[in-house]
C-alpha angles and dihedrals in degrees: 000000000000121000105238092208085066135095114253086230105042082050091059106051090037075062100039087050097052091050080050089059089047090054089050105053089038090060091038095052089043077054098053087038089055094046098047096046084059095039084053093043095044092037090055087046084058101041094050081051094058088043089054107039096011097227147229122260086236092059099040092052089048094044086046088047093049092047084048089050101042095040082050106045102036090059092037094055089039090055103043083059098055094038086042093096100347103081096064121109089245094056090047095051098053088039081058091038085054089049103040101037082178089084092068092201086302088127095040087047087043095055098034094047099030088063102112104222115163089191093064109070104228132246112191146029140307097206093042092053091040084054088045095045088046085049101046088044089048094055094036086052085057105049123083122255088223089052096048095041105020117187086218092125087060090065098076099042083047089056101047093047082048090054101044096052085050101060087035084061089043089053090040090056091039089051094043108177092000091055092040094046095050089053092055097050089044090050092057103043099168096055122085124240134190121245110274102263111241082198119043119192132198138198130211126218102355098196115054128178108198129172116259105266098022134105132268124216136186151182123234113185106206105210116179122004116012119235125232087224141008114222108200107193115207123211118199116170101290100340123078135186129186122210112201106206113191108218131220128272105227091057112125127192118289086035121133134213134209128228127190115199089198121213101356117203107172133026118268147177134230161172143187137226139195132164100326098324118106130188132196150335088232132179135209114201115204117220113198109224129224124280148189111255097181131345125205134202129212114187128204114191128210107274091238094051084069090214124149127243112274133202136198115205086190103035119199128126116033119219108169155130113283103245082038104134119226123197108193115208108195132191115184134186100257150019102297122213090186143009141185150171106231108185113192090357087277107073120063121190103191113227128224109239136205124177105308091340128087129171130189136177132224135180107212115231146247115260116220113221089251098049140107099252088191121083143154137229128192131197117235125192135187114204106200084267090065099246120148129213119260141238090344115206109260108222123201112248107193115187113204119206118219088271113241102260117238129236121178129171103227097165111065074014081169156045108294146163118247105248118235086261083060088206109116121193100228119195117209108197105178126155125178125180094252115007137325111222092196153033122177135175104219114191141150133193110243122318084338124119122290119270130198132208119195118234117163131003120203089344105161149258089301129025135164110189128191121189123172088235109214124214096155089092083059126079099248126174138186121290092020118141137212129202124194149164151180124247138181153187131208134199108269116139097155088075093005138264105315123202141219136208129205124218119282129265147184142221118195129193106211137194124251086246101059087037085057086041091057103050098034094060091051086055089051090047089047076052102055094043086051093047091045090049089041081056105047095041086060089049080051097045093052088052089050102047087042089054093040087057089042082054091050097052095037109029087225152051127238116235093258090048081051092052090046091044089061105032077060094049091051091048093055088054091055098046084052087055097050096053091058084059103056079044085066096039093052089048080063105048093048089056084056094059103039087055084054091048090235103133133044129243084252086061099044095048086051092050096047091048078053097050087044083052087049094055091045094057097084090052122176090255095069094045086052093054084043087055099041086050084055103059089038088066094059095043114078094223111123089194094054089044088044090049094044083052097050090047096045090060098047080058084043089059103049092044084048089051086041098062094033088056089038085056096050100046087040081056097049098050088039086063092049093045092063087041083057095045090044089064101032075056097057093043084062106045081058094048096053086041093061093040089059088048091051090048100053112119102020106053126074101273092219093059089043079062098053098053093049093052093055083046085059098046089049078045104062089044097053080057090055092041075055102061092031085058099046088060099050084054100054094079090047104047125344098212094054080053098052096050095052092052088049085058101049087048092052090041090057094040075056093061090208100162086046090056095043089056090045086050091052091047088060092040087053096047086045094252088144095166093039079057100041092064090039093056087036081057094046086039097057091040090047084057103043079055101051088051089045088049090043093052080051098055096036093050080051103058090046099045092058097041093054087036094055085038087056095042090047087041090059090040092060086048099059091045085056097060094039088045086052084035089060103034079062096048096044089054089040090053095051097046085048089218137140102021150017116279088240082057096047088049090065095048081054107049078049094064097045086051092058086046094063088044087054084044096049085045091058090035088067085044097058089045082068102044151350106240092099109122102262094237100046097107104044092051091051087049100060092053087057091056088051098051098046086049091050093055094044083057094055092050084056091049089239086144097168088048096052086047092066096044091050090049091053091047088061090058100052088047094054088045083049090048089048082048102061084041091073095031088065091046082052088052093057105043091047093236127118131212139259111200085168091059092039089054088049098063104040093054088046085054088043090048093045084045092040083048094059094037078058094057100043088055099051092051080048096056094040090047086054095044093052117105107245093190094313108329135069126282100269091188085067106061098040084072088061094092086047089052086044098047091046083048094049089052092053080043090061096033085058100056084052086062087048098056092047089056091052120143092036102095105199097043083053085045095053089043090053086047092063096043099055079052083053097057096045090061092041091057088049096048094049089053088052083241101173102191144120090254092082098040077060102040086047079045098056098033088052086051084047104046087043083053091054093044087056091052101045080052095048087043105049097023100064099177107255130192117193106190116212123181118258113258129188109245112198102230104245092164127111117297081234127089111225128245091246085047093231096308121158111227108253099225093198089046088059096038088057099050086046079061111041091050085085122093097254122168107252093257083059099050091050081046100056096038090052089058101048092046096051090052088046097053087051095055098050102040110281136293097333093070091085133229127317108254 
């Protein structure tokens, strides 16, 4: 409303000029509208641009400038033109006259003619232009502002900026970060942006502590293209890698990938790229984990091992006792949180820590049998991060369980029967790691209860002990058995004491009859062997002498004579060496027996004279014909080869005699050895008989059965040993034969077996008194047959000996008259008287004839025993030789010559008469001789009595040699005929040791070998010839005279050991020890210093020691029997 105090005009134009504001703001605000909707259009074109091609700051500033200067300008310009003439207050009059037509030019009268100009005359009327200008201002009052200047043209520009900033939201939402993103960048043109990325990488987590050694891993998240490969570039210090990593296909954006870094050792940095993506720097710290700088290991042994604490300064594997305990000290690298002990990965022992050292204590266990006994144990350690150590080292840990002892019987070490003595010698070896508390023998007879005997008590880790171990307190019979074994007990007293049992063995107390079985089957098996070898030596005998013959009418062998001559020879080795070893077979078995008591002193002599005869077979003299044969063979000389031949049969010969004599005599005693053991066997069917009558009544009646039952069985086979026996001897002595038939006949009208079965059937049923008669009856008739057994052996044994001293008594007869016979011839033969030489021949060849038949009479003798004279047939032999030389030279008409070979032949028949002589003598006392130990002897007296003949020579020689004034010593050379006649009478004293070792070529030929020395020594002391040449001629015959003693010794004194059980002797000798403490006198000891209390020279002492020495060692075993005092 209009002020009334106003002026109408002023009124109008204060009016006029607010509708020209108006004007103005609304131009100004279409303007801006205008502007802006162009500034939003061009800067979204600008912004989808950057968005697009992301671009410079160059470019953005110029694009921003030209949107400033074209949103500027256009409205400017736009509005100038508008404003140009349309803001006057003309303009704006007739504008408001065109929008009010109310007005009816009143305002436009009002203004033009209201304008006070004194210059322009008027035309009209005050009062008429006040009432216009009133009215005009009345109407003007009265009209809205919004009606005379509408903002109606600001509607359209508003709408398009409107619309343009809608759809600039929309395409901001649409575009979302990219859009977001543009429009920053656009909004800040002068700073400068990276390109947008098509491939963002992320890396997760971008710091990473990892322990030193072990793997890092991270995380890369893949956002926008994925890449075909992924390339992670590593920076460590100066030194860089790059891994390039190809991706899956089927990885999509927002994917991730994992990356291990294995085994890290240093700290790195590091980034990775793909595409053009790019992620990190990003850095790995390494942590060093904690570590065992030493370990040290305190053991504590179990307290029965006896063992002593024990410390490792550096501890590892572990290799002890179960129950063993360990303290672990342990010193790591680094502060510890935690420790602990894991063994297998399942037990854990916590440790106590302090600062950087931990200790903890473990027992070790007990291992079961069917567990593992190697482990293994670990250290783990904590530092105060929480890192623990790495790959720790594994060491072994090997428990080792108190090991089972050991026992073990090495002496019987077998199944064996109980000796007649029933003591048995039992050797307990047992051995157990740490001790062993007990060793006992366990044993039990037959199916009884157990019974223990106590050896040893906490005895040790090792123990042999040996214990004479004594049955004969207990009723034994025979065919009882015994089992035994050794047990023992350790220490143990972690699991407990274990114990160990040794085989098994078994004593059995055997009969007489199955002692006797055993060994006399061995004897029939010896037999057999001998009679094999007797047999293939003839075979052998028959291929020599034909080759012999092939080589005497060729002068050679073929190759394949050659090949069979010493296939033979190597055969006949073999065959000498298997008679030594049925030598040493039968030494056994007769130890056998005599342990048994089933052979008499009488038949062991003789076997042993046998055995000695065995060992002898194979004599040097035939491996020296062996030998000989052998290099024969090599040389080309058909003589040599012929003569080999011709000497190897003659040894032939004698091994073939030898093993058909030691068969006959092996039968004969074998023969007396089963009559022994008959009757050994019946003495002791009435033994156990009365022992079973003794026992009636207070034995168990059932057992009393048993053992009669087992009487009747041995019974029964001491009849059939009976009947066999009575056959063997038929073809010995048909007497003997008959008795013992007689006595198997009785035995079985007796009915013995029969009533011993009837006798265990009451003591079964408990008839004891029914039983009683009927063993008083078997006693009395056991008893009548051991006598009658007895009477037979012992008729025997006479009988044989008075048949062999009939038949050698005929036999010395005979010699005599041949011997007379020849002692005739030979002086008629030197006379050459009587008869023709053709004549005298005859009567020769008769008398060797008579000879051989005396020969074949005393052959048949020494089939049947030993105690012919050793040289007997030797010496009859070379009576023989003479004789038949004797004869050849007859036939030659070498009369003179016959005459001395039939003289010597009488000499060797009067030494053979002499001969049977003692070998009769031998027959009656039972003994047998020992030409080899007679011989002995007498060379050890000759070489004492050869060493001081030496000696006396040599005085003599320096006593001769010696200046007396200026000639020789005269005192010394008239002793020269003393020292030749001593030598001369150990000359003569040797060539009677020659004639006792005839028969054995090489001794003989040692024995002429000294002789001839001798005679050498003789001729130069009868001519008073005082030179070296005899002190070394004494000197070699003494070596060699020692030598041959040493050789007679090794050949007849083959080494023997007769093994006899040990047997506990009660003490009855004096309280007092003798002067000589017990000590045999050493009959050799005191024979060398016998001999060395003579004032020898110094070669001869060494000599002399030597010697005896030598003979010492061989007698005792070998070098190990020590020195001679």
């Amino acid at each position: 409303m209009v002020n009334p105090s106003l002026d109408s005009r002023q009124q109008l134009l204060q009016r006029l000029f607010g509708l020209r504001r108006r004007r103005l703001f609304i131009e100004l605000t279409l303007a801006a509208s205008i502007s802006a909707t162009f500034a939003i259009a061009l800067l979204a074109v600008v912004v989808g641009l950057e968005a697009v091609f992301y671009l410079p700051s160059a470019w953005r500033l110029g694009l921003l400038g030209i949107i400033a200067v074209f949103s500027t300008v256009l409205p400017g310009w736009l509005l100038w033109r508008r404003l140009r003439s349309g803001l006057s207050i003309g303009h704006v009059v007739l504008d408001v006259e065109r929008r009010a037509p109310e007005l009816a030019q009143r305002l436009v009268t009002a203004l033009e003619l209201g304008e006070p100009d004194d210059s322009t005359p008027r035309f009209h009327s005050r009062q008429l232009l006040e009432a216009v200008t009133g009215e005009a201002a009345t109407i003007l009052a009265g009209l809205e502002t919004s009606h005379l200047m509408p903002a109606d043209e600001l509607r359209t520009p508003a709408s398009r900026l409107a619309g343009v900033a809608l759809f600039l939201f929309l395409g901001g939402l649409a575009g979302g970060e990219l859009a977001g993103d543009a429009l920053g960048r656009v909004l800040h043109p002068a700073q400068d942006f990276q390109p947008p990325l098509r491939t963002h990488l992320r890396v997760n987590p971008t710091q990473l502590q990892v322990v030193r050694g072990d793997d890092a891993q991270v995380v890369v998240h893949i956002v926008g293209d994925v890449p075909a490969t992924l390339r992670v570039v590593r920076q460590e210090a100066a030194a860089s890698s790059m891994e390039e990593i190809v991706l899956p296909r089927d990885l999509v954006s927002g994917d991730s990938v994992r990356y291990t870094f294995a085994g890290v050792q240093r700290p790195f940095e590091f980034h990775v790229e793909g595409g053009d993506g790019h992620a990190g720097p990003n850095t790995v710290t390494v942590l060093d984990p904690p570590a065992v700088a030493r370990l040290r290991l305190a053991y504590e042994y179990p307290e029965h091992t006896g063992l002593a604490a024990h410390v490792e300064e550096e501890g590892g594997d572990i290799r002890a006792l179960a129950g063993t305990r360990i303290r672990f000290d342990v010193a790591a690298t680094k502060r510890l949180s935690t420790a602990a002990l894991v063994v297998d990965d399942t037990l854990r022992f916590p440790a106590q820590v302090v600062d950087d050292r931990a200790h903890v204590i473990w027992s070790l266990p007990t291992i079961a049998e069917d567990e593992d006994a190697l482990r293994q144990y670990r250290i783990e350690l904590v530092d105060g991060m929480g890192v623990i150590n790495r790959n720790p080292i594994r060491y072994a840990v090997h428990i080792l369980n108190d090991v089972d002892p050991s026992v073990s019987i090495p002496l019987p070490g077998h199944d064996d029967d109980l000796p007649e003595s029933k003591q048995v010698t039992i050797e307990v070896e047992a051995a157990d790691d740490f001790g062993l508390s007990h060793v006992d023998l366990v044993f039990r007879l037959n199916d009884g209860p157990e019974e223990r005997l106590s050896l040893a008590r906490d005895a040790g880790r090792q123990v042999l002990v040996r214990h004479l171990w004594d049955l004969s307190a207990r009723d034994l019979l025979p065919e009882d058995r015994i089992t035994y074994h050794a047990e023992v007990l350790d220490n143990d007293v972690v699991t407990g004491p274990k114990k160990a049992v040794s085989a098994e063995f078994v004593l059995r107390f055997p009969s007489l009859y199955e002692r006797f079985g055993e060994a006399s089957i061995e004897q029939r098996q010896s037999m057999e062997s001998l009679q094999q070898l007797a047999e293939q030596e003839a075979e052998a005998l028959e291929t020599v002498e034909r080759l012999r013959r092939e080589v005497l009418r060729t002068e050679e062998l073929t190759w394949e004579q050659r090949q069979e001559l010493e296939s033979t020879l190597a055969a006949e080795e073999n065959r000498a060496r298997q008679v030594e070893e049925l030598a040493r077979e039968m030494t056994q078995t007769m130890a056998q027996l005599e342990e048994g008591g089933l052979s008499s002193s009488e038949i062991l002599e003789k076997m042993d004279e046998i055995r000695d005869l065995m060992a002898a077979v194979a004599s040097p003299e035939l491996l020296e014909a062996l030998q000989a044969m052998q290099q024969a063979l090599e040389e080309p000389n058909p003589e040599q080869l012929a003569e080999a031949l011709r000497q190897f049969v003659q040894d032939q010969e004698a091994f073939q005699q030898r093993l058909e004599r030691t068969l006959s005599l092996l039968r004969q005693v074998q023969a007396e050895q089963r009559l022994l053991a008959a009757a050994a066997q019946a003495q002791d069917l009435a033994e156990r008989q009365e022992t079973i009558n003794e026992a009636l009544g207070e034995q168990d009646g059932s057992r009393l059965g048993e053992q009669e039952s087992t009487l009747a069985r041995d019974t029964d086979r001491l009849q059939q040993e009976l009947e066999g026996l009575s056959d063997d001897f038929a073809d010995i002595r048909q007497q003997t034969a008959e008795a013992l038939q007689a006595a198997a006949e009785r035995m079985e009208q007796q009915d013995l077996s029969g009533r011993m079965q009837s006798m265990e059937q009451s003591l079964t049923s408990g008839a004891n008194q029914q039983a009683r008669r009927q063993g008083e009856g078997l006693e009395q008739d056991l008893a009548r047959l051991n006598h009658a057994l007895n009477g037979i052996q012992a008729e025997f044994d006479g009988s044989q000996r008075q048949q062999m001293s009939q038949q050698l008594r005929g036999a010395m007869a005979g010699l005599v008259n041949l011997s007379q016979g020849q002692e005739l011839l030979q002086q008629e033969i030197t006379e050459r008287r009587g008869q023709t030489v053709a004549e005298f021949a005859s009567r020769q060849q008769a008398l060797a004839r008579g000879v051989e038949l005396v020969v074949e009479q005393i052959a048949q003798v020494s089939g049947q025993t030993l105690a012919l004279d050793t040289g007997l047939a030797t010496t009859i032999g070379y009576a023989l030789i003479r004789m038949e030389e004797a004869a050849r030279r007859l036939g030659q008409l070498e009369a003179r010559r016959a005459a001395i070979e039939g003289g010597e032949a009488v000499g060797y028949l009067n030494e053979a008469v002499l001969q049977l002589r003692q070998s009769i003598d031998n027959i009656s006392q039972s003994s047998t001789p020992s030409a080899f130990g007679e011989a002995m002897e007498k060379m050890m007296g000759l070489s004492q009595q050869q060493m001081a003949l030496n000696q006396a020579t040599q005085q003599a020689l320096q006593d001769g040699s010696q200046p007396g004034g200026q000639g020789g010593g005269k005192k010394g050379l008239d002793g020269l005929p003393r020292l030749a006649a001593e030598q001369q009478r150990i000359y003569r004293a040797l060539g009677e040791v020659g004639k006792s070792l005839r028969g054995q070529r090489s001794l003989e030929g040692r024995v002429e070998e000294i002789r001839k020395d001798m005679e050498s020594v003789l001729s130069r002391l009868r001519r008073n010839a005082a030179d070296p040449l005899v002190r070394k001629g004494q000197q070699r015959i003494l070596q060699r005279m020692l030598d041959a003693s040493r050789s007679i010794r090794s050949r007849g004194f083959e080494k023997r050991r007769r093994s006899e059980t040990a047997q506990q002797q009660r003490y009855n000798g004096p309280d007092w020890i003798p002067a000589d403490l017990g000590q045999q006198p050493d009959a050799l000891a005191d024979a060398m210093r016998r001999a060395l209390a003579g004032e020898y020279p110094v070669e001869y002492r060494q000599l002399i020691r030597r010697y005896f020495e030598t003979v010492y060692q061989d007698l005792h075993g070998g070098g190990n029997a020590g020195e001679l005092p």
